[in-house]
C-alpha positions in Angstrom: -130.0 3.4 37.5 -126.9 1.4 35.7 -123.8 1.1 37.1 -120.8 -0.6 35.3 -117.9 -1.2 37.5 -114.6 -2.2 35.7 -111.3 -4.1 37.0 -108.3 -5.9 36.0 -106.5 -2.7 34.8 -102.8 -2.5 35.4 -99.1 -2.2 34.5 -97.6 -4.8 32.1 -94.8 -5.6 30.2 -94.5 -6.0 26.6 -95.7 -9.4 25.5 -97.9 -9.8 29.1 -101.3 -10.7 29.6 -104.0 -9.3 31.3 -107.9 -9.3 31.6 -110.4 -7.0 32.6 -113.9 -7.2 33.9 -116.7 -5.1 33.8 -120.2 -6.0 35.6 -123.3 -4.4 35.1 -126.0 -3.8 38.0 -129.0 -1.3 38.6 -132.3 -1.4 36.6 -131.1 -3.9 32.8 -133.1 -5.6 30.8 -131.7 -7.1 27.6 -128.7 -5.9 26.9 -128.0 -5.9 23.3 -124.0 -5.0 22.8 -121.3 -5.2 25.7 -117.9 -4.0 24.8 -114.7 -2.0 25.5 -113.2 0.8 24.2 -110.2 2.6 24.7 -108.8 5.9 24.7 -104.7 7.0 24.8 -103.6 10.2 25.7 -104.4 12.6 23.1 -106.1 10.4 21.1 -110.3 9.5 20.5 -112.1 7.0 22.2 -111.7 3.7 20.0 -113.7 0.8 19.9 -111.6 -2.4 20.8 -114.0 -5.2 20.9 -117.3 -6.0 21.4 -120.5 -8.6 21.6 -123.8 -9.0 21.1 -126.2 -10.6 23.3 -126.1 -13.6 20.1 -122.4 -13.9 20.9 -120.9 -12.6 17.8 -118.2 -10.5 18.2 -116.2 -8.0 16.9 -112.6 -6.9 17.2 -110.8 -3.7 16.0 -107.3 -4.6 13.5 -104.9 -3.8 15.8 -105.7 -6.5 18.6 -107.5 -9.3 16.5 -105.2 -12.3 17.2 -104.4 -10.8 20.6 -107.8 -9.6 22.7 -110.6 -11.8 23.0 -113.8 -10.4 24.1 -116.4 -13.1 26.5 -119.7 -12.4 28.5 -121.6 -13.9 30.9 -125.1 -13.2 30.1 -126.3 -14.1 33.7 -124.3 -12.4 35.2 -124.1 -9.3 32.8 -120.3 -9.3 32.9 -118.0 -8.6 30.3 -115.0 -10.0 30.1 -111.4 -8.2 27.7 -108.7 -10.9 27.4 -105.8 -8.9 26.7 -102.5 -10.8 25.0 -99.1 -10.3 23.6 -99.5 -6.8 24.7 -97.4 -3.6 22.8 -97.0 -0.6 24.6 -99.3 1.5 22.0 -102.4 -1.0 23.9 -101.7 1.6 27.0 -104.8 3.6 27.1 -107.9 4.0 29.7 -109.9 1.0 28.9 -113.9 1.6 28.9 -116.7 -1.0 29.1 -119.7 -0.1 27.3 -123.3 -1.9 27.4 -126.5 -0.8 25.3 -129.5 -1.0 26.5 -131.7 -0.4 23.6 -131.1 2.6 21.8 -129.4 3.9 25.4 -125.4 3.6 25.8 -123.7 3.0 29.5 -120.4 3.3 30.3 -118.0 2.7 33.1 -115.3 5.1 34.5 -112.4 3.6 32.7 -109.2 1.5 33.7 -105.9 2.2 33.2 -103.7 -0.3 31.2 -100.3 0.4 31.1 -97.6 -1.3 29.0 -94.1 -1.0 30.0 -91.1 -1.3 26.4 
């Protein structure tokens, strides 16, 4: 069994910083991808960021320059530096891991940004 638990989520103002974490436990072997995604009220799930196990990333257009994605490999944590944030980055904020051909998720964390 996998379990991804997520933190960091919040309230922010426009311009603040925050960070999230999500760590993975249960029953992983080489996890390829780790990333986050997020979904705003009415809208689909979005990628925002993610990284392979080889470290590169990717980023979606709306937060390059701002989010920076980081994992720690030992301790399968991934890590969502979130900058200069705009009030259209509020959404519920999902880590994602694949394991394979097998996708995990956790339960999501709010991230609200205050105009």
């Amino acid at each position: 069994q996998v379990q991804l638990v997520e933190s960091g989520g919040g309230l922010v103002q426009t311009g603040g910083s925050l960070r999230l974490s999500c760590a993975a436990s249960g029953s992983i072997f080489n996890i390829n991808t780790m990333g986050w995604y997020r979904q705003a009220p009415g809208k689909q799930r979005e990628l925002v960021a993610t990284c392979t196990s080889g470290g590169t990333t990717k980023y979606a257009d709306s937060v390059k320059g701002r989010f920076t994605i980081s994992r720690d490999n030992a301790k399968n944590t991934v890590f969502l530096q979130m900058s200069s944030l705009k009030p259209e980055d509020t959404a519920v904020y999902y880590c994602n891991i694949k394991v394979i051909v097998t996708d995990y998720w956790g339960q999501g964390t709010q991230v609200t940004v205050s105009s």
